[in-house]
N, C-alpha and C positions, 0 to 999 in steps of 0.2 A: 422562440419569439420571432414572428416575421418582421419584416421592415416595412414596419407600418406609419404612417405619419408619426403617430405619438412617439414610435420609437427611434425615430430620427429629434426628437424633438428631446427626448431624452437624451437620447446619443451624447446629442450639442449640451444638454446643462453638464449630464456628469462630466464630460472634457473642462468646461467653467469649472467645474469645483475643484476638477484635481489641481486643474494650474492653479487655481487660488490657493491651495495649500504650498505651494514653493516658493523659495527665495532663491533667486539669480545665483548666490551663490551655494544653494544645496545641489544645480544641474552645474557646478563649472563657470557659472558665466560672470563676468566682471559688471557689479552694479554703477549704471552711467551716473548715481548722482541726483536722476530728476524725480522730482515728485511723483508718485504712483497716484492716479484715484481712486485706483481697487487694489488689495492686496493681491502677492501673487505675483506669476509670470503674466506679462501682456504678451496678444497672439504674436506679434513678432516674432519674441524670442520661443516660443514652442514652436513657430515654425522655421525657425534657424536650428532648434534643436533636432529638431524631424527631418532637415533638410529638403523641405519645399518653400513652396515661395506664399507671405504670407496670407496673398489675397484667397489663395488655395485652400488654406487653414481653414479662414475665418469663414467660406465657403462649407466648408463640411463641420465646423459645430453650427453653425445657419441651417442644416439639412438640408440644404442647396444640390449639395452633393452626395453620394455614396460613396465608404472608403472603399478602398481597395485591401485585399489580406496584407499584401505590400505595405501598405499605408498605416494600416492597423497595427503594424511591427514596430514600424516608425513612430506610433505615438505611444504604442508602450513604452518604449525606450526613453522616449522625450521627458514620459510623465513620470518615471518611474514606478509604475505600476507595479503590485505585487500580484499574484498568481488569483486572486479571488476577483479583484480588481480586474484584472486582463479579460474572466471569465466573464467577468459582468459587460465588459466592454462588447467581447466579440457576440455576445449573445442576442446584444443590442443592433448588432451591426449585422445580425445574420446570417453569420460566418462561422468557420470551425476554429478555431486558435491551433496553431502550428504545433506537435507533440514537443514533448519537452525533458529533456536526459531526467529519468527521475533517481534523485538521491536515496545512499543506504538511508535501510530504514532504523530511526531513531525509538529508542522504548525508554518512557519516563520511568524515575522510581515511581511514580505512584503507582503505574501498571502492575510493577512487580509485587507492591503492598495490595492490590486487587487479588491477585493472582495469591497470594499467601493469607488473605482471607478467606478462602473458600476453604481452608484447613485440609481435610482426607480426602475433599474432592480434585481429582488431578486434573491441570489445565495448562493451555500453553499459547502463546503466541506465534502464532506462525506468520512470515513474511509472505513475501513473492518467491511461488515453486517452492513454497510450505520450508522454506526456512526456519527452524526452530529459532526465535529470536530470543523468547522469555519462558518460565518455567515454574511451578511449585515445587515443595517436596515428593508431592504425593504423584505428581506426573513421574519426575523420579524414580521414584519408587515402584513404580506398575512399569515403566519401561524400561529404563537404566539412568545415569546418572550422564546427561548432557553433559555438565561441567567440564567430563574427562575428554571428551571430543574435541576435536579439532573446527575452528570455525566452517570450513568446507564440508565434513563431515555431519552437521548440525545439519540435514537436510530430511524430513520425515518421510519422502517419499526415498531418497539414497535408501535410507536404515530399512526401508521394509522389503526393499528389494536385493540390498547388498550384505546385510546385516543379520547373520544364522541365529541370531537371539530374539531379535526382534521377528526375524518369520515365523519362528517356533510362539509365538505368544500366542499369536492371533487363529483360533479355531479354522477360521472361515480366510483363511490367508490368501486364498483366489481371489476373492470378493471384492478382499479390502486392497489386495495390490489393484486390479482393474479398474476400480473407480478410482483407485492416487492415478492412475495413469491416467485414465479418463481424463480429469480434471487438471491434470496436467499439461493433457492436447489441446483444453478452452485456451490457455495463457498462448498460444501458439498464434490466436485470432489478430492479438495485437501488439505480440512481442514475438512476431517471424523473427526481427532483426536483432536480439539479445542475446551478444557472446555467449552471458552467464547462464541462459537458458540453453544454445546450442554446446554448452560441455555439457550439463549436466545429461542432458538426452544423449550425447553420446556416449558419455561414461556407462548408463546404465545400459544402453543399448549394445554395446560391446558386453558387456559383466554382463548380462540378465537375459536370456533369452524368451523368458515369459514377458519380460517387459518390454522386447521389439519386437515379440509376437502383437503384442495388443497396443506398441503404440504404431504399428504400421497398419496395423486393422483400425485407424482413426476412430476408436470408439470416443466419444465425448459424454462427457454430464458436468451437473453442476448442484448434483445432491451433496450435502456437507454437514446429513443429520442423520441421528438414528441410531439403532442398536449397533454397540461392538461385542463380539464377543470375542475372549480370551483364556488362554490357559497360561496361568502365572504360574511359575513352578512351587511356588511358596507357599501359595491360600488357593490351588485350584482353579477348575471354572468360575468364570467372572462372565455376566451378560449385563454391561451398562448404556445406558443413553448417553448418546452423545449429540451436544447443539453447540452450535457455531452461531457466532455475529460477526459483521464485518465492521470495522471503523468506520465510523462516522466522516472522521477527518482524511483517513486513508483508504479506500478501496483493496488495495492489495496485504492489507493485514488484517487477520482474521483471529478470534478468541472459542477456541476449543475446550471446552468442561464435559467431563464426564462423569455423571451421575447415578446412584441409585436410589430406591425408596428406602427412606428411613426404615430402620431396625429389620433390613432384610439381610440374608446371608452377605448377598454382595457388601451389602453397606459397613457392614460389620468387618467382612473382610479388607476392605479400604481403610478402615482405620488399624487394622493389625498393621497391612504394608506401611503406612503412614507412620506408625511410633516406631518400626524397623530402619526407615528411612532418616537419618540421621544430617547427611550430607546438605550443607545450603544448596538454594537453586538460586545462584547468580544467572543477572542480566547477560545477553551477550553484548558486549561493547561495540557501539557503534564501528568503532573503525575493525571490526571484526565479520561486521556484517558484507557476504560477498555477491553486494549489489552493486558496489560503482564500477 
């Protein structure tokens, strides 16, 4: 959205409404006592809270002025803005909003009651740098049993490159490590600066020499569908589809199902692995996950 008249004109109401949502003493501040005629903070004190002076304020909800990203910091803070809120702000303002430490990532039970709906179809959650974060039986079952791992270990692109059980599955084991790689180089565009991305790249870059073959050949994609094929040692060749979606609410977690058509060998043999696989597929617990 540019900064257009109307959207300066916005700007200034949403800033009115936030203040109207607070009381003096939800920011800190000691109530004087006097009558209000509006609910809310008066521009004074948001602009004692922002630490400007408040002809300045009441200038830029006016649209008199332009903030500055500076500025913009300052009346998040003031208003206490949550994250949807800040987005709507700077959006308005014309601006990028500063990046922001993002937290592990958290999986509701309901996920996992999704995720154990699909019955014989195996599925998984995957975080940021394909964290395995959640699970079914039947994922389980056609891979290994996550539970036994260690949270650092729960990594799907670690297992396919470090992991002699997990490369033996996969027919096409070139294909499908190159693209984990690939797609591992995208998260590089805007998480240069993440510890937890710089071990992982290096651990396997030391252990894997196919994998700093091709992550030095910066190949990239951001294909995350389609056939896998496999050799399960149990029920044979297996050729399923696989489709991914990304969260709605989160971008860096993605929902991985793999499917076949009803009453075909595959299908059939999904369900064999499935009544084999006995073992729950717990959540990984938040404070397991090794995002912060």
């Amino acid at each position: 959205m540019t900064d257009s008249r109307s959207s300066r004109s916005e700007f200034g109401a949403f800033l009115k409404a936030r203040r109207a949502e607070l009381t003096p003493a939800q920011v800190g501040l000691a109530d004087d006592g006097t009558l209000r005629r509006v609910p809310g903070l008066r521009r004074d004190e948001v602009a004692r809270l922002a630490t400007m002076s408040t002809d300045y304020y009441t200038r830029i909800e006016q649209g008199r002025v332009r903030a500055s990203a500076t500025v913009l910091a300052s009346l998040v803070r003031a208003l206490r803005l949550d994250e949807a809120q800040q987005a709507y702000l700077y959006e308005l303002a014309g601006k990028t909003p500063a990046p922001r430490r993002r937290a592990g990532h958290r999986v509701r039970p309901s996920v996992q009651w999704m995720l154990d709906a699909l019955g014989h179809f195996p599925a998984m959650v995957l975080g940021r740098y394909n964290d395995i974060l959640a699970w079914n039986t039947a994922a389980a079952a056609l891979y290994q049993d996550f539970g036994k791992l260690t949270p650092s270990e729960r990594n799907y692109t670690r297992l396919l490159f470090l992991d002699p059980a997990m490369r033996s599955l996969f027919t096409d084991w070139e294909d499908a490590g190159r693209l984990s790689a690939a797609l591992l180089r995208m998260e590089t565009a805007s998480n240069s600066d993440d510890p937890r991305l710089a071990t992982l790249v290096g651990e396997l870059s030391v252990r894997s020499p196919e994998f700093r073959e091709w992550w030095n050949g910066r190949i990239v994609s951001d294909t995350t569908y389609g056939p896998k094929r496999f050799r399960h040692p149990l029920v044979g060749p297996l050729t399923l589809d696989c489709d991914t979606w990304t969260s709605p609410n989160d971008p860096d977690v993605m929902f991985m199902v793999l499917t076949a058509e009803p009453d075909t060998p595959e299908d059939h043999a999904l369900r064999i692995l499935s009544s084999w696989q006995t073992a729950p597929a717990p959540i990984a617990h938040p404070a397991d996950t090794p995002h912060d």
